[in-house]
ZAVO-790519 format. One line per 3 residues: number of its first residue (from 1); for each residue z, x, y of N, C-alpha, C, O, CB. Coordinates in steps of 0.02 Angstrom, whole numbers, plus 32768, in hexadecimal, padded with zeros to 4 digits. Each point is the difference from the previous one (the first is absolute). Glycine has a CB too. Example, Ala and Ser with C-alpha at 12.3 -4.5 7.8 and 13.67 -1.06 7.14 Angstrom:
! ZAVO-790519
1 = 8186 8294 7EE4 8000 7FD3 803B 8000 802D 803C 8021 8034 7FFF 801D 7F6D 7FC6 | 7F9E 804D 8070 8003 802A 803B 8025 7FD9 8037 8008 8019 8037 7F8C 8022 7FA9
This chain:
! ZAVO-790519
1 = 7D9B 84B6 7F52 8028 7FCE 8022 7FE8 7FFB 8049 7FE2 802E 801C 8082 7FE9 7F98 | 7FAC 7FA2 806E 7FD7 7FFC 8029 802F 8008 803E 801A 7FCA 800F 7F8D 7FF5 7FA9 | 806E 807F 807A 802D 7FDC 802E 7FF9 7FDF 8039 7FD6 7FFA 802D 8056 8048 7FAA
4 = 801B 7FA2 8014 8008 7FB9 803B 8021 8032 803D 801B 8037 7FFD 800B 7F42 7FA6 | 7FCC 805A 8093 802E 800E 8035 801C 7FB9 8023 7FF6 7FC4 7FF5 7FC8 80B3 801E | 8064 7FA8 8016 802E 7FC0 801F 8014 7FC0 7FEB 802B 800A 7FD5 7FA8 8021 806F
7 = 8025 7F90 7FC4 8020 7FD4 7FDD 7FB2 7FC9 8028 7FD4 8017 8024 80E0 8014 7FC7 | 7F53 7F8E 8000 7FC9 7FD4 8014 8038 7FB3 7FF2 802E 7FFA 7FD8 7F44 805F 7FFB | 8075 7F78 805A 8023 7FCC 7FF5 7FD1 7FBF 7FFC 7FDC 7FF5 8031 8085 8049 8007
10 = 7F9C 7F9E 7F9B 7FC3 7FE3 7FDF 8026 7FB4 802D 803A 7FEB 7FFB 7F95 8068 7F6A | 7FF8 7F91 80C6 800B 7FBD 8016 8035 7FFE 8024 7FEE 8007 803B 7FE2 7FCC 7F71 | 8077 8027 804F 8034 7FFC 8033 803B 8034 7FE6 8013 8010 7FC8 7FCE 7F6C 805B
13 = 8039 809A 8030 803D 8023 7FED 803E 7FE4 7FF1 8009 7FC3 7FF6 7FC6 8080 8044 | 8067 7FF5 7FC4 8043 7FE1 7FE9 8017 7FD3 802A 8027 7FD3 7FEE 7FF6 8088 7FE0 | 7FCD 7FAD 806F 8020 7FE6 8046 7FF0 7FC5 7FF5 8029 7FD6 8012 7FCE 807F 8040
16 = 7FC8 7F93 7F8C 7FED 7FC5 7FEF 801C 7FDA 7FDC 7FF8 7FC3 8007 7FC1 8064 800B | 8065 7FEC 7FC8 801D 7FF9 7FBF 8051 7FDF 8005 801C 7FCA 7FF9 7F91 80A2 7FDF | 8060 7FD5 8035 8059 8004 800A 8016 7FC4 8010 802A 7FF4 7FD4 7FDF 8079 8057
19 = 7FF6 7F63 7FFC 8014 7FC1 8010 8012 7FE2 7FD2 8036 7FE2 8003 7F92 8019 8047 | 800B 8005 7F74 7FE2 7FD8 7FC0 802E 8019 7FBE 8025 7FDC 7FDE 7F51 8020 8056 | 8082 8036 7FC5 800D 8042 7FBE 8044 8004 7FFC 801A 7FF8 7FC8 7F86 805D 804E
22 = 8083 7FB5 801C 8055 801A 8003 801E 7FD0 7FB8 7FE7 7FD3 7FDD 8030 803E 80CD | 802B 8013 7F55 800A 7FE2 7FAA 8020 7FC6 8030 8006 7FCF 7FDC 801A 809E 7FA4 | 7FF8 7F82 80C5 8038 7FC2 8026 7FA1 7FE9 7FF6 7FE9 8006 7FC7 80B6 801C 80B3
25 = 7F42 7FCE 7FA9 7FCC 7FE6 7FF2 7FD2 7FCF 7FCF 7FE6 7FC9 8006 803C 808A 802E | 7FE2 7FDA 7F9D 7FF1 7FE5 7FBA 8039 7FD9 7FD5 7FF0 7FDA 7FD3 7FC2 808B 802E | 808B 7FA4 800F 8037 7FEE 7FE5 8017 800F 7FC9 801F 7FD7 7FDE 7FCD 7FEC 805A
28 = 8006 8085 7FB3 800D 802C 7FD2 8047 800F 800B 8013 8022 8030 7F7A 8006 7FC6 | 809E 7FBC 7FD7 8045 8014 7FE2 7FFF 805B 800F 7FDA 802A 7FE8 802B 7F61 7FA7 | 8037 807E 80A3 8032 8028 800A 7FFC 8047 7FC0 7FEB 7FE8 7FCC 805E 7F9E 8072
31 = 7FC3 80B4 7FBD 7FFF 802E 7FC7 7FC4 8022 7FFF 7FCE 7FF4 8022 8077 7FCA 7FA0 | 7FC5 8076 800C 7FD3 802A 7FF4 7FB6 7FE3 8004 7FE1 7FDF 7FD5 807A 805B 7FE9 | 7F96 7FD4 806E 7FC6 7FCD 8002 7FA9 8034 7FF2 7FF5 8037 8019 8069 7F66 8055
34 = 7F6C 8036 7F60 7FD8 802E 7FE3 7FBE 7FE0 801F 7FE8 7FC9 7FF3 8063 805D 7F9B | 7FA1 8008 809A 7FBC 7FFB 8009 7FB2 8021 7FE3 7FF9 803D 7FFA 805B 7FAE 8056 | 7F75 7FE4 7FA0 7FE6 8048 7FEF 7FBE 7FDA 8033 8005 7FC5 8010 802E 8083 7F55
37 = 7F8F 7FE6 80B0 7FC7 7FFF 801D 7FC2 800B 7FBC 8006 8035 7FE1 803C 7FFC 80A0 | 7F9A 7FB0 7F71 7FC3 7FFA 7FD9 7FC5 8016 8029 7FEC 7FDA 802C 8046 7FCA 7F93 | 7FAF 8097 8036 7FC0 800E 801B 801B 8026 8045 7FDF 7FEB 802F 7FD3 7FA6 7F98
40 = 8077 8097 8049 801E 8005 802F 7FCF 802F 8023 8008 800F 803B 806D 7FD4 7F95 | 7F57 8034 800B 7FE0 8045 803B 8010 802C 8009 8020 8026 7FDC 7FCC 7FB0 8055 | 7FEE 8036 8036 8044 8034 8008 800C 7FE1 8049 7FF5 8019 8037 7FF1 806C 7F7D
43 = 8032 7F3C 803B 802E 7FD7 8038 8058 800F 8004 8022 800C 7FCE 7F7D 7F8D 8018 | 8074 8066 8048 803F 800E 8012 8034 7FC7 7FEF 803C 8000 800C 7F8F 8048 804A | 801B 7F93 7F93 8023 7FBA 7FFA 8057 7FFE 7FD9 8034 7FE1 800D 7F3B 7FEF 7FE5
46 = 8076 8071 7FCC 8040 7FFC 7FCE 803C 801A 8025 803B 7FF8 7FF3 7F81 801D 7FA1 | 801D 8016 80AB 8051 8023 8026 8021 7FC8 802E 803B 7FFC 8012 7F94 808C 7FFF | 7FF3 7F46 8001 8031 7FCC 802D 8027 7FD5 7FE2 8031 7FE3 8017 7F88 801D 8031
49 = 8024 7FFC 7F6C 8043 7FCB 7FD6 8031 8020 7FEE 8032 7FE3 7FED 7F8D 7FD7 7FDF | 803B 808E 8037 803C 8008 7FF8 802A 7FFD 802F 8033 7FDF 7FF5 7FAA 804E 7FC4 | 801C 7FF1 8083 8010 7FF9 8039 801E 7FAD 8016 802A 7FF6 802C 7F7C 8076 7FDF
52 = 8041 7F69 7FD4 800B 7FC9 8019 8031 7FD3 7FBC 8003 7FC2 7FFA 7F7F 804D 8063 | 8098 8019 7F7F 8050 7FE7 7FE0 7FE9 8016 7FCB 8034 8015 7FE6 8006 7F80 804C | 7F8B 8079 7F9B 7FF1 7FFA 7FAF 8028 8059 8000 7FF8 8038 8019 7F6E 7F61 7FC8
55 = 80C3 8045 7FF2 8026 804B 7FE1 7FC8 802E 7FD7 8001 803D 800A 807E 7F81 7FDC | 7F52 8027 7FEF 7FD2 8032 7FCF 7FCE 7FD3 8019 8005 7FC4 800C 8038 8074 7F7C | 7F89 7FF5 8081 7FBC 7FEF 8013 7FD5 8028 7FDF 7FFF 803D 800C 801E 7F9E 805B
58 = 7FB4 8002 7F64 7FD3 8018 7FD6 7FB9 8000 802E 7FF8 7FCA 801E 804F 8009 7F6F | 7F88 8059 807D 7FB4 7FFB 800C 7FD6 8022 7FD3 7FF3 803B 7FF5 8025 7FBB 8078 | 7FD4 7FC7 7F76 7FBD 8005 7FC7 7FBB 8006 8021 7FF3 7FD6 802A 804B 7FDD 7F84
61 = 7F8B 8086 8041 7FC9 7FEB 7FF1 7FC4 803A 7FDC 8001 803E 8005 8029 7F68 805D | 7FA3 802C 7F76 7FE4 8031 7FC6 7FE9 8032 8035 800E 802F 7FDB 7FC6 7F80 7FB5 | 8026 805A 807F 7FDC 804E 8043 803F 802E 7FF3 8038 7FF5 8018 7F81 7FC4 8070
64 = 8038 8075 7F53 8039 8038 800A 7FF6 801F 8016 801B 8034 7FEB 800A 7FCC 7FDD | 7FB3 8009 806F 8004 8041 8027 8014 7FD0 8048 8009 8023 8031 7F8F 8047 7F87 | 806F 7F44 8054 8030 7FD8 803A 8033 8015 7FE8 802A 800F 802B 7FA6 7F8B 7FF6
67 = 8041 8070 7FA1 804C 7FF3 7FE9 802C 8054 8018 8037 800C 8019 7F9D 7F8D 7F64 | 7FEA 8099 8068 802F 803B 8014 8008 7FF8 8036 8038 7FEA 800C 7FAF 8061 7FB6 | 7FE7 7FBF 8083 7FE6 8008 8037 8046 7FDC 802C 801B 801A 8031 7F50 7FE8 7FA5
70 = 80AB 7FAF 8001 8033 7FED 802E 8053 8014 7FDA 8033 7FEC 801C 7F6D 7FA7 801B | 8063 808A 7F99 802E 8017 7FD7 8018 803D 8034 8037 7FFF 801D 7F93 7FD8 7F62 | 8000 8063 8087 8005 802E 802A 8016 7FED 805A 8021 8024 8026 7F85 800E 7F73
73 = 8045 7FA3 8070 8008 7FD8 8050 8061 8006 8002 8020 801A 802D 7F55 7F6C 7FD0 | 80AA 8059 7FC3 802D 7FE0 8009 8034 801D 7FCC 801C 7FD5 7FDD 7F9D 7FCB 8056 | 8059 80A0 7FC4 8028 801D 7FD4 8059 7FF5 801D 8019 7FF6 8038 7F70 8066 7FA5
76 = 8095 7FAB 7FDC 803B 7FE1 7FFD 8002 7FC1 8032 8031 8002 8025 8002 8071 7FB6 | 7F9D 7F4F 8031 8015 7FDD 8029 801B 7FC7 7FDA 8013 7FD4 8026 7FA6 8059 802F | 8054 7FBF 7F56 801C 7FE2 7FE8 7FC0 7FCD 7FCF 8005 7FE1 7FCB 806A 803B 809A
79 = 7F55 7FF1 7FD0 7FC8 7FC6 7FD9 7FE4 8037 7FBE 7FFB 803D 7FFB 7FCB 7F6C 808C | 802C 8017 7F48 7FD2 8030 7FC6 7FC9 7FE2 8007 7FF3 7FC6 8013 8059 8059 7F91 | 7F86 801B 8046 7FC7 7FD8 7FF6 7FDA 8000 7FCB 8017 801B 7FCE 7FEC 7FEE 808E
82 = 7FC3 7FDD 7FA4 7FF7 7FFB 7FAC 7FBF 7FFE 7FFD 7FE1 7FDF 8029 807F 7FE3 7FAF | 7F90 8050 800F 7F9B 8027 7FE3 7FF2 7FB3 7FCF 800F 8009 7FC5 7FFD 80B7 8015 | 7FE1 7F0B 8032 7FFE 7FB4 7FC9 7FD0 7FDD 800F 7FE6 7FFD 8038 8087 7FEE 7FBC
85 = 7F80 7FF3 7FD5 7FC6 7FBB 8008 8027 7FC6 7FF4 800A 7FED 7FC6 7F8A 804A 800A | 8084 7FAD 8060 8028 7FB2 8000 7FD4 7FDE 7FD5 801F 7FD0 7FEB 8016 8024 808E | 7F9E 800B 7F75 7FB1 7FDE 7FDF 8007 8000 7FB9 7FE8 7FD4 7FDC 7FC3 805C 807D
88 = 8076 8002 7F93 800F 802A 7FC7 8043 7FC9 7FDD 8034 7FF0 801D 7FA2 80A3 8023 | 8013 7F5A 7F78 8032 7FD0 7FDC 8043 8018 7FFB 8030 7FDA 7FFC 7F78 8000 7FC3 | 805E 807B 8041 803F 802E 7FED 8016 8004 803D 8039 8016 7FFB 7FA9 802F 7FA6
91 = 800E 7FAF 80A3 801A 801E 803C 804A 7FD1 8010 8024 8025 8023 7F52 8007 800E | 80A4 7FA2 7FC6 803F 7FE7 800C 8021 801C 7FD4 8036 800E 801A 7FB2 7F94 8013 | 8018 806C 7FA6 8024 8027 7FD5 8017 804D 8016 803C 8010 8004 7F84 7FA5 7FAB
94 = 800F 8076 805E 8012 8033 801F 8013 800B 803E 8018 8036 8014 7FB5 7FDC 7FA7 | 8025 7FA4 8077 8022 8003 8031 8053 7FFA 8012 8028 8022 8020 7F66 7FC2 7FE5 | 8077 7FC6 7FC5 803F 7FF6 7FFF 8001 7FB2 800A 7FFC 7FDC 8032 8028 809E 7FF8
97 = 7FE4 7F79 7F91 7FE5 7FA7 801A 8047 7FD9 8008 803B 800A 7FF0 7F45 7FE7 7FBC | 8056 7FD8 8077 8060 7FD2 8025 800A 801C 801B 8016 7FD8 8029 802B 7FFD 7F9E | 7FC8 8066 8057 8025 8029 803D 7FFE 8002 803E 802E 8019 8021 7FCE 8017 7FA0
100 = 7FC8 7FB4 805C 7FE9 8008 8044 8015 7FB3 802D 7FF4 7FC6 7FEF 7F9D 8098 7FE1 | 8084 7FB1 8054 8014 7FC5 8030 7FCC 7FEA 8036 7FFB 7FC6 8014 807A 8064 7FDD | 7F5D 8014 8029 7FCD 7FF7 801D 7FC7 802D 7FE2 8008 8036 7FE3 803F 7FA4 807D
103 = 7F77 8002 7FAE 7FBE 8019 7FDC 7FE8 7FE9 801D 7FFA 7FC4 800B 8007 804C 7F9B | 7FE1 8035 8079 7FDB 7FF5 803A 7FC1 8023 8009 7FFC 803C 800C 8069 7FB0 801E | 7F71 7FF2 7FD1 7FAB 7FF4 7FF8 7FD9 7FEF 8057 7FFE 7FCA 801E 801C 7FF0 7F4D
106 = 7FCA 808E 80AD 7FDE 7FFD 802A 7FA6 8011 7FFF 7FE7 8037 800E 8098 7FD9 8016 | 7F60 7FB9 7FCB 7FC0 8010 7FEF 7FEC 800A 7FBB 7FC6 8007 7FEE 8040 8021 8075 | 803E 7FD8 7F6D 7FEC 7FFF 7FB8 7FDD 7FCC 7FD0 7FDF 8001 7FCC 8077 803D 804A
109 = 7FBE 7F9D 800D 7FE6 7FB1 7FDB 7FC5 7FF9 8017 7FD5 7FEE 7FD8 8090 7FD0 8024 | 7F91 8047 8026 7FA4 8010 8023 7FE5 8022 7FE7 7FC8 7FEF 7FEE 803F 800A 806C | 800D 8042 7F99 7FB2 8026 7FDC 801A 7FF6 7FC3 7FDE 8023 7FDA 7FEE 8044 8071
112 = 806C 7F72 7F8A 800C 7FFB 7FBE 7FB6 7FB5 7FF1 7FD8 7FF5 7FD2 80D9 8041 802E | 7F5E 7FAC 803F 7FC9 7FD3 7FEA 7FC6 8016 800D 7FD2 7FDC 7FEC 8069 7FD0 8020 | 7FB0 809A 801B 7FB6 7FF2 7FE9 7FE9 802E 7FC9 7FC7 800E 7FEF 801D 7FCC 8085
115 = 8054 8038 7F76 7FF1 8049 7FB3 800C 7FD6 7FCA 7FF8 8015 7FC7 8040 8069 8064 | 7FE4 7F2E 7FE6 800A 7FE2 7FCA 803D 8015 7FCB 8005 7FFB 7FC3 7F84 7FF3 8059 | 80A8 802D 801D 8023 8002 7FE0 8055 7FEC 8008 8033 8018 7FE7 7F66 802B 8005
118 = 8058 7F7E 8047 8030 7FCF 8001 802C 7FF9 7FDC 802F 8028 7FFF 7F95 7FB2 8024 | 8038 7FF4 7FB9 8026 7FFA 7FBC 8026 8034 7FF6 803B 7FF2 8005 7F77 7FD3 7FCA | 8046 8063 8028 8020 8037 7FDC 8021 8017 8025 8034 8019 7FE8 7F88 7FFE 7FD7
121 = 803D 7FED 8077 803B 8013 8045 803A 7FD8 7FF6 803A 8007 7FEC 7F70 800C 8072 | 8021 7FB1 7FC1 8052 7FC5 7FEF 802D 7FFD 7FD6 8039 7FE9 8008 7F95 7FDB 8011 | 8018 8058 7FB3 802D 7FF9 7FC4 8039 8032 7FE8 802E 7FF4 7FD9 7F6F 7FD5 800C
124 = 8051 8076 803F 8018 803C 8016 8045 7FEB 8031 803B 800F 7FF7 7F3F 8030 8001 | 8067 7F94 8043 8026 8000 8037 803D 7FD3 7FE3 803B 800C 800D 7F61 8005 8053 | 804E 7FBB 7F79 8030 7FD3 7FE7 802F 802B 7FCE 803C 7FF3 8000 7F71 7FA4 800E
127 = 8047 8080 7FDF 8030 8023 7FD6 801C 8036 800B 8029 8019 7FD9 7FA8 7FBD 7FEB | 8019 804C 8083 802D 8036 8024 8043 7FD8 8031 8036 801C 800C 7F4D 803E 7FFC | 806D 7F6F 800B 803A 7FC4 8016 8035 8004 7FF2 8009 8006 7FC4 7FBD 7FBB 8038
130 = 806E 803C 802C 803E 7FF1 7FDE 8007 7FBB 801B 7FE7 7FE9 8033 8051 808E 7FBF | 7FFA 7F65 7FD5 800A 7FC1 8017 8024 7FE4 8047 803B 800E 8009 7FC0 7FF7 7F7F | 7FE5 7FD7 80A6 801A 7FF4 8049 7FD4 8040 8024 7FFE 8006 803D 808F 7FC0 7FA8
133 = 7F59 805D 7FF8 7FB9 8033 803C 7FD2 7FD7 801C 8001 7FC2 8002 7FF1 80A4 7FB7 | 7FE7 7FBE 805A 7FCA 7FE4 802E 7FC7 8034 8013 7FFC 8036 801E 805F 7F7C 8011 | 7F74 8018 7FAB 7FB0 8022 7FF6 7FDE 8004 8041 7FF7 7FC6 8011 7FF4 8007 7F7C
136 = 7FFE 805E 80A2 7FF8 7FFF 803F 7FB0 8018 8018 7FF6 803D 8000 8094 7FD6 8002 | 7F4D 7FCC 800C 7FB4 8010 8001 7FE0 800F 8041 8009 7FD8 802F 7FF2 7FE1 7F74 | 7FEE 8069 8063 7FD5 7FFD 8043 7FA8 800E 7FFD 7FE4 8034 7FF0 8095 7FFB 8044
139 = 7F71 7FA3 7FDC 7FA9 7FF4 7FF2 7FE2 7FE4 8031 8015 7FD6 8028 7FF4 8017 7F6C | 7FC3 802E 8069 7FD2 7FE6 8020 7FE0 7FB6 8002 7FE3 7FE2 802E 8019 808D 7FC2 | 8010 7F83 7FDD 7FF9 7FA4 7FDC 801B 7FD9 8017 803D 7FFB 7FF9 7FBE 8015 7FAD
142 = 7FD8 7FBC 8088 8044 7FBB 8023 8030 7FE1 7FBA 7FFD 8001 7FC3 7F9A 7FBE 80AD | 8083 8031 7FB0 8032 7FEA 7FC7 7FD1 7FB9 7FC4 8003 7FE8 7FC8 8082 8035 80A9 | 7F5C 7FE0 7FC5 7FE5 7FBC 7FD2 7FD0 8018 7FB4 7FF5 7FDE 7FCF 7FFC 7FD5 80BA
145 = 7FFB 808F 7F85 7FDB 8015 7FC5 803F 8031 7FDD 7FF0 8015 7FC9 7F81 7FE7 8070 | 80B8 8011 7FD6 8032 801C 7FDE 801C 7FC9 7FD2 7FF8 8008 7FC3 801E 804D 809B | 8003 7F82 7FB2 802E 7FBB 7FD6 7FE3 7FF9 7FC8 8020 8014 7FD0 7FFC 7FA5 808A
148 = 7FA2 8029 7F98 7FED 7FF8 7FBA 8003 8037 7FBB 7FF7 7FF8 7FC4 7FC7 7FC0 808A | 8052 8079 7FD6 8016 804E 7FD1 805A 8009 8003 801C 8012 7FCC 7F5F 803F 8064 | 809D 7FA7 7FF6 8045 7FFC 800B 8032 7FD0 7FE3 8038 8008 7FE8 7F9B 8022 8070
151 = 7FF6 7F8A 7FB3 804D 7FDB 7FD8 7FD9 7FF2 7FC4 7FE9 7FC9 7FF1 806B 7FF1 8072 | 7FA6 8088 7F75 7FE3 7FCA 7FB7 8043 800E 7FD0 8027 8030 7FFF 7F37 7FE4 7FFD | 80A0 7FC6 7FEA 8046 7FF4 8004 8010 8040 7FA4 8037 8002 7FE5 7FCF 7F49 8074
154 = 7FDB 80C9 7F99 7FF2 8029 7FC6 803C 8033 801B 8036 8000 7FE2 7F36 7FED 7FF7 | 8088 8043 806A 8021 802A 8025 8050 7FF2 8005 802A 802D 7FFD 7F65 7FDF 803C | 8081 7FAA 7FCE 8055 8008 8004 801D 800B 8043 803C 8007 800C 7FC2 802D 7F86
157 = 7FCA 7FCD 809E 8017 8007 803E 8009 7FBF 804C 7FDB 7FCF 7FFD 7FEF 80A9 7FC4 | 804B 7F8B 8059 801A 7FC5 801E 7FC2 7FF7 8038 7FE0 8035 8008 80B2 7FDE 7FDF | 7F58 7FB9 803F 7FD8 7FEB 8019 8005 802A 8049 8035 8004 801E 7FC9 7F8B 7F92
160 = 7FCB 808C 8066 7FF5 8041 8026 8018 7FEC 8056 7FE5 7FD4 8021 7FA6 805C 7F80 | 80A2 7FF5 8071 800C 7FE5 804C 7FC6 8041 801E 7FF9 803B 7FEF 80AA 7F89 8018 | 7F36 800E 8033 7FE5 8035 8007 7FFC 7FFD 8066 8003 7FC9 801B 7FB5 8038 7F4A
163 = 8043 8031 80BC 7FF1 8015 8048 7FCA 801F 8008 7FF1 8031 7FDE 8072 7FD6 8037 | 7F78 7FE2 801A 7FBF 8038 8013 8029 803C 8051 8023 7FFB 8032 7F51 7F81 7FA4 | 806E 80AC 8009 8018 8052 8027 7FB3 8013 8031 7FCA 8015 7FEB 8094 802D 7F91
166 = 7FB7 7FAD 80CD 7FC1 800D 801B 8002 8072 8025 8019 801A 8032 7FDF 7F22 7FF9 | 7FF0 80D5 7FB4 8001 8058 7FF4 800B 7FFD 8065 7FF5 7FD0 8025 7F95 806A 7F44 | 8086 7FF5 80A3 7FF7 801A 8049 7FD1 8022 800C 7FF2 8028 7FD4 806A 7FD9 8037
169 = 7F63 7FFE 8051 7FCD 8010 7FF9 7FD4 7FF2 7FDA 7FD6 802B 7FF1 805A 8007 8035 | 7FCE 7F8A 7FBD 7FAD 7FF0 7FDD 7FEB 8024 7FBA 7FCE 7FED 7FE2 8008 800E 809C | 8050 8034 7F6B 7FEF 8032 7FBA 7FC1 7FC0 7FE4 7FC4 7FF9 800E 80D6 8059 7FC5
172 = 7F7C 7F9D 801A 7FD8 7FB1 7FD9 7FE4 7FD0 801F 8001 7FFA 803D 8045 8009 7F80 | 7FA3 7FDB 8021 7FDB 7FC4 8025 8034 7FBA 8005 7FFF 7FD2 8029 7F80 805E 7FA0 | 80A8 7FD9 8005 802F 7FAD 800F 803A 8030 7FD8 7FFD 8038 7FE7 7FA5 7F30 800C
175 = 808D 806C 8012 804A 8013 7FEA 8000 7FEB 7FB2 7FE1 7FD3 7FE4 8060 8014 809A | 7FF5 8052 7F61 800B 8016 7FCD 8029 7FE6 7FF1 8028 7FF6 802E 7FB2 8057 7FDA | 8040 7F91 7FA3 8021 7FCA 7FF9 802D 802D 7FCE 7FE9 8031 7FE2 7FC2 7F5B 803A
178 = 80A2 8059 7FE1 8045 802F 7FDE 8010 7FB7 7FDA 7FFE 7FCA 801F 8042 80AA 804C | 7FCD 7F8F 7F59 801B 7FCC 7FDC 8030 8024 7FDB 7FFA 803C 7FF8 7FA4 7F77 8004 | 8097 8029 7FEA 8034 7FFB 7FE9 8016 7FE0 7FCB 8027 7FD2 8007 7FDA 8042 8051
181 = 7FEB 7FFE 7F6B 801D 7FC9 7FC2 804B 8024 7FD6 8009 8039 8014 7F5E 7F99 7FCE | 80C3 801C 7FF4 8023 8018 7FF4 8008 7FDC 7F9D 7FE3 7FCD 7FEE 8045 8051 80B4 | 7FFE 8008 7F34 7FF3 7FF2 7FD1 8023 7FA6 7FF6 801D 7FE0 802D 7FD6 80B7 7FB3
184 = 8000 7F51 7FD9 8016 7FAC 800C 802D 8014 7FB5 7FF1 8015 7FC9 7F8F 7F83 8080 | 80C5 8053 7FDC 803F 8007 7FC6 7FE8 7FE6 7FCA 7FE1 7FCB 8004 807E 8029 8040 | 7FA9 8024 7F8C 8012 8002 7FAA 7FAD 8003 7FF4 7FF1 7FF5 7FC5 8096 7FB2 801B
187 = 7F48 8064 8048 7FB3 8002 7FF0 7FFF 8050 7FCC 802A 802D 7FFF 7F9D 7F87 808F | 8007 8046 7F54 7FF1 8042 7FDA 7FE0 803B 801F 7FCC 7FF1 801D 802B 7FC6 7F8E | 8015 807C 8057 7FE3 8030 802B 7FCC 801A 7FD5 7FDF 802A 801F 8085 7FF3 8027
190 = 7F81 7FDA 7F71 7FCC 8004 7FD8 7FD5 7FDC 801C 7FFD 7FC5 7FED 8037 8050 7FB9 | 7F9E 8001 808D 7FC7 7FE0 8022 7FB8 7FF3 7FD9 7FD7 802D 7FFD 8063 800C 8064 | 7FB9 7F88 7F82 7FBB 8000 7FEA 7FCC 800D 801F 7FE7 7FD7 8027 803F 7FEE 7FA8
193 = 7FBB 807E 8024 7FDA 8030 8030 7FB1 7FC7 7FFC 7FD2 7FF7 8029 8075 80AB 7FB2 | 7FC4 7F46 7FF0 7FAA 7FDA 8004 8015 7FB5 8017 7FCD 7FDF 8008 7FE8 8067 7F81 | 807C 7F99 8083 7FFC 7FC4 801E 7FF6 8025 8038 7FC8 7FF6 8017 8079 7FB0 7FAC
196 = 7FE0 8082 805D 7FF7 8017 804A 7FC7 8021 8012 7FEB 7FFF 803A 8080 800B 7FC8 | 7F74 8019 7FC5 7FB0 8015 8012 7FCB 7FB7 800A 7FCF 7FFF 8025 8044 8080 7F85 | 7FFD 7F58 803A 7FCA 7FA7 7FF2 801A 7FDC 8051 7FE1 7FD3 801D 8031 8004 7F2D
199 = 803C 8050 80D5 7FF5 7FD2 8049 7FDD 8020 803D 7FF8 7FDF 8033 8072 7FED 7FB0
């Protein structure tokens, strides 16, 4: 096993964020509210959602030695975390599908597209959703090359609001874009993984 130390924050922090994310924000209905993080690392992010109203906060990612490394960081602090391949056809299932009010994807959809393995995320993400959640992205991709993958309409998800996030100090070369789609009432959360691989 390989150890990790300390934590790393990929593209922008919470501080960046928080404005955006809060459940008053997003307009996430009041209650037990379920967050989970996809690809989470070993970013600090799952303690600020919780911190910032989500009653249960899940952080996924296949690296199990991020997963112990921040498991160990953060004992009895209420977050679980989870050793998973969102990529993986079985992973909403063992996560907990419909349940999540926020799903929240920092940098996942990016390297899902260059491992080619898009599709299969999405389809994951759509079906970890609960109805009235909200799919929450942060990439490197202007929005304009994001859209033609986002609203195909196979996914079930509503047409992407999106903001560009300019990082503090220059990290990057141009600002990092956060979009926002949320599921589309009575749509099927059975995502056709190959219409969405052909957009």
């Amino acid at each position: 096993m390989a150890e990790k130390s300390g934590t790393f924050e990929w593209v922008v922090s919470w501080s960046d964020l928080a404005p955006l994310l809060s459940p008053a924000a997003l307009g996430i209905a009041h209650g037990t509210l379920r967050a989970i993080d996809v690809g989470c690392g070993t970013s600090e992010l799952p303690a600020a959602l919780l911190n910032a109203g989500y009653a249960r906060v899940t952080a996924v990612d296949r690296d199990e030695d991020c997963v112990l490394h921040m498991r160990a960081r953060h004992p009895n602090s209420g977050l679980v975390w989870s050793a998973c391949d969102v990529c993986d056809d079985g992973a909403a299932s063992s996560l907990g599908a419909a349940s999540y009010n926020l799903v929240f994807d920092k940098g996942m959809l990016d390297c899902a597209l260059v491992e080619h393995t898009a599709a299969a995320l999405l389809r994951t993400v759509r079906r970890l959703l609960a109805a009235g959640g909200a799919y929450a992205i942060v990439s490197f991709r202007a929005p304009e090359l994001l859209r033609p993958l986002l609203t195909c309409a196979a996914l079930g998800l509503s047409e992407p609001a999106c903001t560009s996030i300019a990082p503090p100090g220059g990290e990057v070369a141009s600002a990092v874009t956060l979009c926002v789609l949320r599921p589309v009432p009575a749509a099927s959360a059975d995502v056709d993984a190959s219409a969405v691989a052909e957009r």
